[in-house]
N, C-alpha and C positions, 0 to 999 in steps of 0.2 A: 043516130047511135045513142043507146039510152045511157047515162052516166049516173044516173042514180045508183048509192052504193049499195051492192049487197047483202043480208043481215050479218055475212059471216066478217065480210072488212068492216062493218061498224061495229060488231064487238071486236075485232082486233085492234080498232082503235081505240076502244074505249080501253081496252089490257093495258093500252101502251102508255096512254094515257091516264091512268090510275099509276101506272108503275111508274111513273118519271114524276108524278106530283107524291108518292109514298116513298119515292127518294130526294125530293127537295125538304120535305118535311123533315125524315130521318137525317140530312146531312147537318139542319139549320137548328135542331136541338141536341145533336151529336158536338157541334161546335160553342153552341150554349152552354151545355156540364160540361165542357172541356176546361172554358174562362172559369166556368162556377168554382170546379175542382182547383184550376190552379192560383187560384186568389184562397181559398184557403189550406196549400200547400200540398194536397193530395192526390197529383195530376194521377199516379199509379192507379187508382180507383174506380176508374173510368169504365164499364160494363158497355162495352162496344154492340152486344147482341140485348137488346131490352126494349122489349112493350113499349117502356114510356118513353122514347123515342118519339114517334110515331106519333102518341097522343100529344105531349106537349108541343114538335114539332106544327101540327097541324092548327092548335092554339093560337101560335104564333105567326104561321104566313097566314092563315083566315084574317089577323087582326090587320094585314095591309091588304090581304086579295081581296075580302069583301068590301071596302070603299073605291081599290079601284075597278070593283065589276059593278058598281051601283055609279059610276062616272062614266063606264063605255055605255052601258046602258042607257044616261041621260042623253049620250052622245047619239046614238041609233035613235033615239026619239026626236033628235032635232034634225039638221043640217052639219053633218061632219066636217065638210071639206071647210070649213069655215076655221082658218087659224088663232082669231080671239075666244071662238065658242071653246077649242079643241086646249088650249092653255087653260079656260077659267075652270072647264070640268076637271083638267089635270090636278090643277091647282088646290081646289076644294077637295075633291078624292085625298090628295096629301094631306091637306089640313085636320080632317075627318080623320086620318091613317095617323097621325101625330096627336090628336087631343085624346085618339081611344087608347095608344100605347100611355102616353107621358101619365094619364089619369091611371091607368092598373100600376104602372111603374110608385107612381107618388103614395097612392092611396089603399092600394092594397098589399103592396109588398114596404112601403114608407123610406123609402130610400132617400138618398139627394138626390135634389135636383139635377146636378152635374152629371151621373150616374141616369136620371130618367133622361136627360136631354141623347145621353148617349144612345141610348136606346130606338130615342122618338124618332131623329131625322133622319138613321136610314130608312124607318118607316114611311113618312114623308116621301122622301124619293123611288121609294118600291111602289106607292100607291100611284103616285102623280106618274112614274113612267111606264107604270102599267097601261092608263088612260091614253099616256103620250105616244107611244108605240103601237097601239092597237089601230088606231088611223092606217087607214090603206095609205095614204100619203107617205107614212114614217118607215114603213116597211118593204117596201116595193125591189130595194137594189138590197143584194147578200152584205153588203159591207155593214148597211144600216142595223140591218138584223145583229151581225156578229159583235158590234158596238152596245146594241142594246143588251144581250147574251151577257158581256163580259161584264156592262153597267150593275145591271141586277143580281151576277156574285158578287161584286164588291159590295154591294148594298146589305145582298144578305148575309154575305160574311160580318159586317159591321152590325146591323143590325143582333145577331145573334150575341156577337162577341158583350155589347152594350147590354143584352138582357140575360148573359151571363153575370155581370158586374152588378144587375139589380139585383139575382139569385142571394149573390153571394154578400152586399152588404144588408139585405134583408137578417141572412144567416146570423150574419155576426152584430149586429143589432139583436137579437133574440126574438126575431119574429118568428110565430110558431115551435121556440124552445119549449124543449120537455127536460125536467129534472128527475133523475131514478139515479137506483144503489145499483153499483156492477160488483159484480164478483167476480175475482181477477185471480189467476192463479197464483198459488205459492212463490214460482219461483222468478215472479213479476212485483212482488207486493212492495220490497225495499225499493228498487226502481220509481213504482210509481208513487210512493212517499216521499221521495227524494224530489217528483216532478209535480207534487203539491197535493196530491189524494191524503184524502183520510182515511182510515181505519180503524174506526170506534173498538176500545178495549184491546186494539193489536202490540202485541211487545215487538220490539226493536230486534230484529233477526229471525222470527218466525217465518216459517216453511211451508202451511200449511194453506189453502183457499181462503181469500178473506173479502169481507162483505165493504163496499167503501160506503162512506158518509154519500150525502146527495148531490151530486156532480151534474152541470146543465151541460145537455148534450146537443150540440152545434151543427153537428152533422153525423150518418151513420150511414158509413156504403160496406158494402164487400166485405172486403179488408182490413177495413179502418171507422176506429170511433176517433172522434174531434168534439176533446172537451174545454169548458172554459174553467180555468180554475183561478181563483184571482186575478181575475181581469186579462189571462195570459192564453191562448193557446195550447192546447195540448194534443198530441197524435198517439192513439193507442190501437196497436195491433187488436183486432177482432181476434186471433186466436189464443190470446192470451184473457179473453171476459168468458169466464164460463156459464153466465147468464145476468139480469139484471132483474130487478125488484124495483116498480115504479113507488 
């Protein structure tokens, strides 16, 4: 009986497969701006349907999937069934999956440490149980599998949550801030004087659109601008900036 598949079941595999790796990606950066958003106070913001999804999601499991498919790999080139071989390539896969996150966390976004570590060791444990589970040995009985299942959301839930926390104290450090004048409506302008804006040549009770001084802008979604202004946090309604002047 010939058991070779198909070409039509291996593109149904490949669909099904694309779509459940195009949904771990989207869940693990959907849960990343989530921390991002609510560490600087703006959970409401959150753009559920978006492109960068997708992209950033895939960023970030690529940075533990590809050490641990370069350890199953090493694995297939040797002797698997061997349980010190099958630990060291786990092991290293981790280590690899830990110094590539903790080094973007530290050095490109300049976080703490505390904040990269958060980040690094679900990495570690995504890569190494990648390696670890892929052994026909670890996989064989349903209990095993449904164990490793539930190991690897918790991982990447933490994981995620961790590279949310780098997002967000990147943010507020002024990594990648931009400074511009917004033009804020009239009948926003006493308000936002009151909550630290400027408004060069503005008199006290006027009505009319007014241009502010240079405000560093921290974040800008949807809904909402998040400025700094004297060292303080501030939350401005997007429908009230009638444009901005870098």
């Amino acid at each position: 009986m010939d058991s070779t598949p198909s070409a039509s079941n291996a593109v149904d595999l490949a669909i099904k497969y694309t779509a459940a790796a195009g949904a771990l990606c989207y869940g693990v950066s959907l849960c990343e701006q989530l921390e991002f958003l609510l560490r600087l106070g703006v959970p409401g913001d959150l753009v559920v349907l978006s492109p960068r999804h997708f992209l950033v999601g895939t960023l970030l499991v690529c940075l533990c999937v590809v050490p641990g498919l370069f350890g199953i790999m090493v694995l297939h080139l040797r002797d698997a069934t061997k349980g010190k071989r099958i630990l060291l390539c786990a092991f290293l896969s981790g280590v690899i999956a830990f110094v590539s996150v903790f080094s973007l966390a530290c050095w490109v976004y300049e976080c703490w440490i505390r904040d990269a570590l958060m980040a690094s060791w679900p990495a570690f444990g995504l890569a190494a149980g990648l390696v670890f589970f892929s052994n026909p040995l670890h996989r064989s009985r349903l209990s095993q599998q449904a164990f490793a299942f539930f190991l690897f959301l918790i991982f990447l839930y933490n994981y995620a949550v961790g590279f949310g926390m780098v997002q967000s104290r990147s943010a507020l450090a002024g990594k990648g801030m931009q400074e511009t004048h917004l033009l804020i409506a009239g009948d926003v302008v006493q308000g936002a004087q009151e909550m630290g804006l400027v408004f060069p040549g503005s008199q006290l009770g006027e009505k009319s659109a007014r241009l502010s001084d240079l405000v560093e802008v921290i974040f800008e979604g949807d809904r909402t601008y998040v400025l700094r202004i004297h060292g303080h946090l501030v939350h401005l309604s997007k429908e009230k900036v009638l444009g901005s002047v870098p």
